[in-house]
Backbone as JSON, one array per atom type, in Angstrom:
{
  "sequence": "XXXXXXXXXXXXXXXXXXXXXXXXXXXXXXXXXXXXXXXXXXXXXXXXXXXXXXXXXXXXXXXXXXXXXXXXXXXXXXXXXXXXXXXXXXXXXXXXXXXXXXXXXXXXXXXXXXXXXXXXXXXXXXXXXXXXXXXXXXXXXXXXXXXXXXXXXXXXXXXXXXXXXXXXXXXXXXXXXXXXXX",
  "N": [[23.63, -11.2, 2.94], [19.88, -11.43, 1.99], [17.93, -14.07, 1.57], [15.33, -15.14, -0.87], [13.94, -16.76, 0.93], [14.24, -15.95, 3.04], [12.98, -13.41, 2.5], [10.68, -13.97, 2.47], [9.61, -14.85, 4.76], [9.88, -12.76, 6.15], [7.67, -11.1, 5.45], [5.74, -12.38, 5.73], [6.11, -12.45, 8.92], [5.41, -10.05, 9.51], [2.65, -10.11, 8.94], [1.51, -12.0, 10.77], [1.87, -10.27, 12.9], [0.53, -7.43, 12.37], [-1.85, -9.0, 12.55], [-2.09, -10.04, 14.84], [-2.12, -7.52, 16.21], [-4.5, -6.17, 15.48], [-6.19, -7.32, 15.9], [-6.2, -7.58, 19.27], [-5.39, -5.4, 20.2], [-5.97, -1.94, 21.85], [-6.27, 0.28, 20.53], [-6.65, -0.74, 17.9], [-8.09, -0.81, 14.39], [-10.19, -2.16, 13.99], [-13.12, -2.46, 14.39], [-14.35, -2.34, 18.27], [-16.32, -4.43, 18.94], [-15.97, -6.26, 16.85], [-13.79, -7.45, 17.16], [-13.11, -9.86, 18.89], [-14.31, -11.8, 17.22], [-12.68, -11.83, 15.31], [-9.71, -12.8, 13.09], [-7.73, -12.58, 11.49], [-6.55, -11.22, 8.84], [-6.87, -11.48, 5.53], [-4.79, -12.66, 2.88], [-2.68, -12.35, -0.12], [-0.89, -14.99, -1.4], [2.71, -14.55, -0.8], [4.48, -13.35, -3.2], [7.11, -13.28, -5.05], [7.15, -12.08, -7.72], [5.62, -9.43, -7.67], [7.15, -7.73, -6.44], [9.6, -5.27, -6.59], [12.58, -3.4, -7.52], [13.68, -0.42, -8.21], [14.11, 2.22, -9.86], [13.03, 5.45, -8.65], [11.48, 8.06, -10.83], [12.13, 10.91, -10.36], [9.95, 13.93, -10.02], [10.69, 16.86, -11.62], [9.79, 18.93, -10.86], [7.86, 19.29, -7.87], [4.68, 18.7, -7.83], [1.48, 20.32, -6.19], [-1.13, 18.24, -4.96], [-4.44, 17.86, -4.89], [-6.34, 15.47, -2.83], [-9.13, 13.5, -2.83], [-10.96, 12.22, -0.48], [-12.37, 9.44, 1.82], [-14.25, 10.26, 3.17], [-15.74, 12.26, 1.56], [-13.94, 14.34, 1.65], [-11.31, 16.6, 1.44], [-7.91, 16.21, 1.09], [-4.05, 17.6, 1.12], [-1.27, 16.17, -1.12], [1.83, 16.08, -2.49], [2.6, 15.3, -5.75], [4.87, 13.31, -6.08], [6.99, 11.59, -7.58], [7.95, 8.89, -9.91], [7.25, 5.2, -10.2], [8.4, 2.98, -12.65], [7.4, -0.52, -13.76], [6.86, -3.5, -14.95], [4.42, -5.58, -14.89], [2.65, -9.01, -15.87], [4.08, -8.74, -17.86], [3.26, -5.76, -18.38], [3.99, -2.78, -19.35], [3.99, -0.84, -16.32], [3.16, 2.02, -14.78], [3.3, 4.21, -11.93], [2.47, 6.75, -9.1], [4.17, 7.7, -6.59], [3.75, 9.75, -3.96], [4.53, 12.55, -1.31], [3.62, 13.36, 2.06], [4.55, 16.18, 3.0], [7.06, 17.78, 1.77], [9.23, 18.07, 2.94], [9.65, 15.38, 4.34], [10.9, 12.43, 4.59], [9.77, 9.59, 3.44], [7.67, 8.09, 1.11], [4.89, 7.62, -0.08], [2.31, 5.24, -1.79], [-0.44, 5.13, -3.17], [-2.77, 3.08, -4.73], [-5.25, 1.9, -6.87], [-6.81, -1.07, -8.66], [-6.89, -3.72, -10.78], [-8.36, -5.5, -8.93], [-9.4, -4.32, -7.46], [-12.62, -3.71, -5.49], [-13.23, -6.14, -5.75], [-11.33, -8.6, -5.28], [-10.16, -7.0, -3.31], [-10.09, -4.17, -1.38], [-12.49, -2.32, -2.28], [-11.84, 1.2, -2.38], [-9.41, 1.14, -2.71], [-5.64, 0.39, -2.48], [-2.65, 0.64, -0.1], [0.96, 1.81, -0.34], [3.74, 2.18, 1.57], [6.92, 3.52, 1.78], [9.71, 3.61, 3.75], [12.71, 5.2, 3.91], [14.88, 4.05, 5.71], [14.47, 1.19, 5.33], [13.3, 0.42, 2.52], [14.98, 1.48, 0.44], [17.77, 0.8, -1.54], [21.12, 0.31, -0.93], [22.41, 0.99, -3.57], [20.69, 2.78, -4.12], [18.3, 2.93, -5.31], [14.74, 1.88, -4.94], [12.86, -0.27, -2.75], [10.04, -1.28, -4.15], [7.11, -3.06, -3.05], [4.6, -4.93, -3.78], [3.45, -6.75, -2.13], [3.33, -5.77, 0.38], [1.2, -4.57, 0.17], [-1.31, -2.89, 1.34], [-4.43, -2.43, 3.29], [-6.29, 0.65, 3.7], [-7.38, 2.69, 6.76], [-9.93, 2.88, 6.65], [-11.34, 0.58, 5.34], [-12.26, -0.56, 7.54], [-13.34, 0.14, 9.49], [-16.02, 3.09, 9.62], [-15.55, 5.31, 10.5], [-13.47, 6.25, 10.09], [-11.23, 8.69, 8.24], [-10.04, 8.45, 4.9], [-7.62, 9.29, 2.72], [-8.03, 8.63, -1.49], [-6.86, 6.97, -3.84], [-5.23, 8.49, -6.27], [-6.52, 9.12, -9.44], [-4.75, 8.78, -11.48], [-3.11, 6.94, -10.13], [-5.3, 4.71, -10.73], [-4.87, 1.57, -11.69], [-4.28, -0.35, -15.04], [-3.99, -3.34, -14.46], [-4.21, -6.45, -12.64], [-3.59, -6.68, -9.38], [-2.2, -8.92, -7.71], [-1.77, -9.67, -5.07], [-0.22, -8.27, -1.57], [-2.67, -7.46, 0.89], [-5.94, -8.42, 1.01], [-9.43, -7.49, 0.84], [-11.14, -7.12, 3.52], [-13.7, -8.87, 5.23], [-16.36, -8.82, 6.98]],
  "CA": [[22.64, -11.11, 1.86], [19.53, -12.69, 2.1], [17.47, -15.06, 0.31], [14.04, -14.78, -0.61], [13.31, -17.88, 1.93], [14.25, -14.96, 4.66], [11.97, -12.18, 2.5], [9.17, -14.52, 1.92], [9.54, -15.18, 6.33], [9.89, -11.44, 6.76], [6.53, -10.66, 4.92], [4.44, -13.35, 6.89], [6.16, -12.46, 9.78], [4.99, -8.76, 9.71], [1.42, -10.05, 8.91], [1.42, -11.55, 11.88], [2.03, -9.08, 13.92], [-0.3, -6.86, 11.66], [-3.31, -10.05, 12.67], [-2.19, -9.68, 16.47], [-2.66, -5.52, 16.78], [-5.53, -5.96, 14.7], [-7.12, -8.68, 17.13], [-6.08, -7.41, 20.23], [-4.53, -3.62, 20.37], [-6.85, -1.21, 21.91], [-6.18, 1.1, 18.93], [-6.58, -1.59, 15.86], [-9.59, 0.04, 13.49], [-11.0, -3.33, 13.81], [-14.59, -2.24, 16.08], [-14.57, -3.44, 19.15], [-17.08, -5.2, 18.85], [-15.72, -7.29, 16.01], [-12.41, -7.98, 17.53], [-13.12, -11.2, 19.24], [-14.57, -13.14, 15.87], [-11.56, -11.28, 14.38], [-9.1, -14.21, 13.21], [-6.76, -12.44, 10.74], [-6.36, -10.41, 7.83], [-6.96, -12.39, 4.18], [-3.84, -12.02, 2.12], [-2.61, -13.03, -1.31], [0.14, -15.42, -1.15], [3.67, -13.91, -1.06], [5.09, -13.78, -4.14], [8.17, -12.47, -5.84], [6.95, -11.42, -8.84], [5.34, -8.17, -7.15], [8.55, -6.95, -5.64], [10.71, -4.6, -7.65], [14.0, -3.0, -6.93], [13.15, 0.09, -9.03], [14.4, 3.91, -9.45], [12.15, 6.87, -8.91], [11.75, 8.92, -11.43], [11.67, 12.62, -9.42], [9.65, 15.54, -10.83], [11.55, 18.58, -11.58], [8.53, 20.01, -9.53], [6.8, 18.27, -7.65], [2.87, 19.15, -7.9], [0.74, 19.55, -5.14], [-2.3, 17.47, -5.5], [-5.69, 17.67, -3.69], [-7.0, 14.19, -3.31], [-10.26, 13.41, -2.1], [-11.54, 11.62, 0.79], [-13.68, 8.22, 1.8], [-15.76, 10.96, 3.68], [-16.13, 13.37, 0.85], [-13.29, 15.49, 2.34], [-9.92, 16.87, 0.61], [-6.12, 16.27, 1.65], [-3.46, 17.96, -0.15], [0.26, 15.7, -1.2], [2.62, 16.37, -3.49], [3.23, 14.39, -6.65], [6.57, 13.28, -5.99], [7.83, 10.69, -8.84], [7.02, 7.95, -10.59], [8.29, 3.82, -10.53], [7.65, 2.2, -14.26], [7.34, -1.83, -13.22], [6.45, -4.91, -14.97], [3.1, -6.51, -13.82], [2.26, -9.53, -16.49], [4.32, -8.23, -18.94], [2.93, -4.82, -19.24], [4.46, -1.58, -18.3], [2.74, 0.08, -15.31], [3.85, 3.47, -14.5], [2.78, 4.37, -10.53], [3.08, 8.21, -8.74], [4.88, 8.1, -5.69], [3.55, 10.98, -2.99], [4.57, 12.92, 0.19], [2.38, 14.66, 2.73], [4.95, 16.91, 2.95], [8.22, 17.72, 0.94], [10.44, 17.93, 3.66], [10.09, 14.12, 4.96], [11.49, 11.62, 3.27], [9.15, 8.55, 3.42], [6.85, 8.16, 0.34], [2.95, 7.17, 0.02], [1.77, 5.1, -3.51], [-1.59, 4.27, -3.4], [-3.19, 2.43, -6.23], [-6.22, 0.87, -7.29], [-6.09, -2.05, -9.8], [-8.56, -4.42, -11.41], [-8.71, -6.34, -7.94], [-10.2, -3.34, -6.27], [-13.84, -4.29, -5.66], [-13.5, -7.91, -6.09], [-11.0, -9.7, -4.11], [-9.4, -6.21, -2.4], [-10.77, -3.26, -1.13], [-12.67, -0.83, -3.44], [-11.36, 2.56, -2.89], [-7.78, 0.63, -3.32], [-5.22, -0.03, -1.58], [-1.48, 1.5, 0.06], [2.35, 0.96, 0.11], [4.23, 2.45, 2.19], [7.95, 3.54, 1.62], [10.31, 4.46, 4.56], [14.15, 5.47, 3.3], [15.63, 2.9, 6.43], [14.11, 0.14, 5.22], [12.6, 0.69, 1.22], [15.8, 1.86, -0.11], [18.86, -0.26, -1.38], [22.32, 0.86, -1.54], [22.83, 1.7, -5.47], [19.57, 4.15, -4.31], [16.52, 2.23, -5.47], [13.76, 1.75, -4.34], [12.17, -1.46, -2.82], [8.45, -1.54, -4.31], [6.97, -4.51, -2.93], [3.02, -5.26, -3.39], [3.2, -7.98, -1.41], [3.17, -4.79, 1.35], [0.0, -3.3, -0.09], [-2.62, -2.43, 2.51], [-6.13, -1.45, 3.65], [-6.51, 2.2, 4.58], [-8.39, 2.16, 7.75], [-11.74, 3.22, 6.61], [-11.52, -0.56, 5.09], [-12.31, -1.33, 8.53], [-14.36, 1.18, 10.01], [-16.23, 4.18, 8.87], [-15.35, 6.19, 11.97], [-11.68, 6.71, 9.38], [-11.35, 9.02, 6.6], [-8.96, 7.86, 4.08], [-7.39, 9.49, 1.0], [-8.35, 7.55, -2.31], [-5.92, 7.11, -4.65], [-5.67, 9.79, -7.49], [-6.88, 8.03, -10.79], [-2.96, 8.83, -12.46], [-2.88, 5.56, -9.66], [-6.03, 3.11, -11.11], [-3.52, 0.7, -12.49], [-5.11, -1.56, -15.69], [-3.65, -4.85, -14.12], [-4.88, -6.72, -11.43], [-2.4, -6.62, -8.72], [-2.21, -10.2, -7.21], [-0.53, -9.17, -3.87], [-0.89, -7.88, -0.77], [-4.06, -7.19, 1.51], [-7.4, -8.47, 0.63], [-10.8, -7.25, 1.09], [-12.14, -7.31, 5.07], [-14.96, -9.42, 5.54], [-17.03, -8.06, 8.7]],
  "C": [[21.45, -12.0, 2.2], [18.59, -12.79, 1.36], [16.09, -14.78, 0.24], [13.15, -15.87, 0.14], [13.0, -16.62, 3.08], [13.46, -13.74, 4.09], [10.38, -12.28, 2.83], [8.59, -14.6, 3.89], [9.29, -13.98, 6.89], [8.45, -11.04, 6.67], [5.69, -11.23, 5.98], [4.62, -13.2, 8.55], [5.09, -11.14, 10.47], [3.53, -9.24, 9.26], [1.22, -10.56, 9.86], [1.05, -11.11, 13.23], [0.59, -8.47, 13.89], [-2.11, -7.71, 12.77], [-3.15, -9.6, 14.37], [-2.76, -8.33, 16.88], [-3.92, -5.83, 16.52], [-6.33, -6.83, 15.61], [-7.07, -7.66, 18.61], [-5.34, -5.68, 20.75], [-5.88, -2.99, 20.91], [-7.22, -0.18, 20.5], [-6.4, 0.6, 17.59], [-7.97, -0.7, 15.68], [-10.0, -1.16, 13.42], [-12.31, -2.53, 15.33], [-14.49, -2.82, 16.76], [-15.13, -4.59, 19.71], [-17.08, -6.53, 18.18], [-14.62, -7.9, 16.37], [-12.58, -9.56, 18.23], [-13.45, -12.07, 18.53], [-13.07, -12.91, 15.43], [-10.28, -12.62, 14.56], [-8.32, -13.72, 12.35], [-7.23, -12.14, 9.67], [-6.57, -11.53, 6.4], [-6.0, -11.52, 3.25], [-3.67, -12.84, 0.82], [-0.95, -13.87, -0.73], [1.66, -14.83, -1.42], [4.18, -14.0, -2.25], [5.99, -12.57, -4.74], [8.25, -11.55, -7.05], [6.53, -9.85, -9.17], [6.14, -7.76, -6.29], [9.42, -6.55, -6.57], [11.76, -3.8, -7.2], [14.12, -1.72, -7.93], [13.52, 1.85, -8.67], [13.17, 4.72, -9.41], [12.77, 7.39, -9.98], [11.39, 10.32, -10.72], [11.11, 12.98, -10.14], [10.5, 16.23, -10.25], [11.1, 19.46, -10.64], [7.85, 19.56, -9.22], [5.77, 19.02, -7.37], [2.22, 19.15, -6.79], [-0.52, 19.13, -5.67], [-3.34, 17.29, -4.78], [-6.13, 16.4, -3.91], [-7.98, 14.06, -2.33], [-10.04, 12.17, -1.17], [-12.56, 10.59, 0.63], [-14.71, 8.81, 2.34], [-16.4, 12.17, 3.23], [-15.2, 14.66, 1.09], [-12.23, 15.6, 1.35], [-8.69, 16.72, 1.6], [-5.23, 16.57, 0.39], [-1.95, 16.87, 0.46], [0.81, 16.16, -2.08], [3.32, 15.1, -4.35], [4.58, 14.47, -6.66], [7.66, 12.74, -7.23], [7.24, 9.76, -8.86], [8.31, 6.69, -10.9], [7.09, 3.55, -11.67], [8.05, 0.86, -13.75], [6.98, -2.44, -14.63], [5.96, -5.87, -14.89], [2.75, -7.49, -15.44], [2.79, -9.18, -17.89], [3.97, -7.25, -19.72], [3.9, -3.71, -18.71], [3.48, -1.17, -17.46], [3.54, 0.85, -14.7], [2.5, 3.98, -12.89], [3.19, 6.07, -9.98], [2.69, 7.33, -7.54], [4.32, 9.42, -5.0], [4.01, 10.61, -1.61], [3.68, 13.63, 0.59], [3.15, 15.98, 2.88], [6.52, 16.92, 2.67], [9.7, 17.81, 1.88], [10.75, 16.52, 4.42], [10.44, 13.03, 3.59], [10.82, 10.1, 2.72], [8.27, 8.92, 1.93], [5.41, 7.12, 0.59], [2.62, 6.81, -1.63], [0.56, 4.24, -3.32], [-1.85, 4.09, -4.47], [-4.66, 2.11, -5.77], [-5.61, -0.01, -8.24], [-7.16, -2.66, -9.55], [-8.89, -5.67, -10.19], [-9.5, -5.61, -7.39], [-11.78, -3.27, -6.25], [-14.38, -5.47, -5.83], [-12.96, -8.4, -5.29], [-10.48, -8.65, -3.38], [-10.06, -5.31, -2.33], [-11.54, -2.72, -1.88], [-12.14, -0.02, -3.31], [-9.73, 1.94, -3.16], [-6.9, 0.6, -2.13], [-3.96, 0.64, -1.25], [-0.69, 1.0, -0.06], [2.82, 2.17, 0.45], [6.21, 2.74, 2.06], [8.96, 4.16, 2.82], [11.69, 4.12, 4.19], [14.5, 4.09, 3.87], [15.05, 1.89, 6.13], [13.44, -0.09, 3.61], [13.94, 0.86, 0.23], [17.33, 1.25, -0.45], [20.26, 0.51, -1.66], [22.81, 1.87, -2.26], [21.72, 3.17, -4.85], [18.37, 4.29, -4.65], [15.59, 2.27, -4.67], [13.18, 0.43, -3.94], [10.48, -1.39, -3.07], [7.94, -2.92, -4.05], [5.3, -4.85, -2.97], [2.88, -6.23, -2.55], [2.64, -6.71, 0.1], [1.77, -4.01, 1.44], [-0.94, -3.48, 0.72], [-3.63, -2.25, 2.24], [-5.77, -0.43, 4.08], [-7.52, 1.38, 5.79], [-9.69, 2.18, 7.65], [-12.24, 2.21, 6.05], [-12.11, -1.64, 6.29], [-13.39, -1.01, 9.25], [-15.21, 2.49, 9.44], [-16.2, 5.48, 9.75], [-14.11, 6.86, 11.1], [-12.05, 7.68, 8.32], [-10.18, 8.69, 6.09], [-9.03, 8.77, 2.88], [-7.71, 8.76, 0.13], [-7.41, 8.38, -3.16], [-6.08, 7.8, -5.95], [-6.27, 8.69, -8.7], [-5.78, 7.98, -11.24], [-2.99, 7.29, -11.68], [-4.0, 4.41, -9.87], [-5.13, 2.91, -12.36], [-4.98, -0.1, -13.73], [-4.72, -2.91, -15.56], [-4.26, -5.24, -13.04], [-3.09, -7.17, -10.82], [-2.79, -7.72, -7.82], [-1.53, -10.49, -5.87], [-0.74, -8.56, -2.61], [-2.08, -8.63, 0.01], [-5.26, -7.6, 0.59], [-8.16, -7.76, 1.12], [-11.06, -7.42, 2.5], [-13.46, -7.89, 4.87], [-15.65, -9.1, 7.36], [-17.53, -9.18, 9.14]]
}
């Protein structure tokens, strides 16, 4: 079992990493140009309070959903289900999407009242993969501490999905990825 000394180690470990690609990978969406100032990612401090252990709720049917683009473009997912959380003592109800209904990973972007201030604007990602997101009983691990930049946070060479509005949250999500400073 382990403790949240070894989750809180796991998180910072995987940022990181995250700061290394992002510095030095041929492939990071950091411009090449910027990569040598480049000194690491600005994060919120880890904290427990944005980590939930939390069932999906499935749709009966899941919806497909066109969601627009950072370059004016469309991508279609499918509304998959929905985690209800706990942020400051409110409810906040989140949709869950796949790109496609036969894999099993899920995609929950959000916005939230950080987005434009201390974290991205168009908002930000989490990431769910079964082997590693998923506990036992069948839950789900939701963790903001995980929440991301899309890449077009980096570059404008990216297009990025933006998160449906069902996902601008009314809390500020204290967690995660900050904002890129160029």
């Amino acid at each position: 079992m382990s403790t949240t000394e070894d989750w809180i180690d796991e998180v910072e470990t995987q940022r990181r990493q995250k700061d290394r690609y992002f510095g030095e990978d041929p492939r990071s969406p950091i411009p090449k140009e910027e990569r040598a100032a480049f000194d690491g990612l600005n994060y919120y401090p880890v904290d427990p309070a944005y980590r939930f252990e939390v069932e999906l709720d499935v749709y009966d049917e899941p919806e497909p959903v066109v969601v627009g683009t950072s370059t004016d473009g469309e991508q279609e997912y499918f509304a998959w289900g929905e985690f209800t959380v706990e942020i400051d003592g409110q409810p906040v109800t989140i949709t869950a999407y796949k790109g496609d209904p036969e894999e099993d990973r899920l995609w929950v972007p959000f916005r939230d009242e950080t987005s434009g201030e201390e974290t991205y604007g168009a908002g930000r990602y989490i990431d769910l993969e079964p082997a590693h997101h998923r506990t036992d009983d069948g839950t789900w691990v939701l963790d903001f501490n995980a929440a991301y930049n899309p890449t077009c946070a980096y570059s404008d060479r990216y297009e990025c999905p933006l998160p449906p509005t069902e996902n601008w949250l009314d809390v500020a999500i204290e967690a995660g990825e900050k904002a890129f400073g160029h």
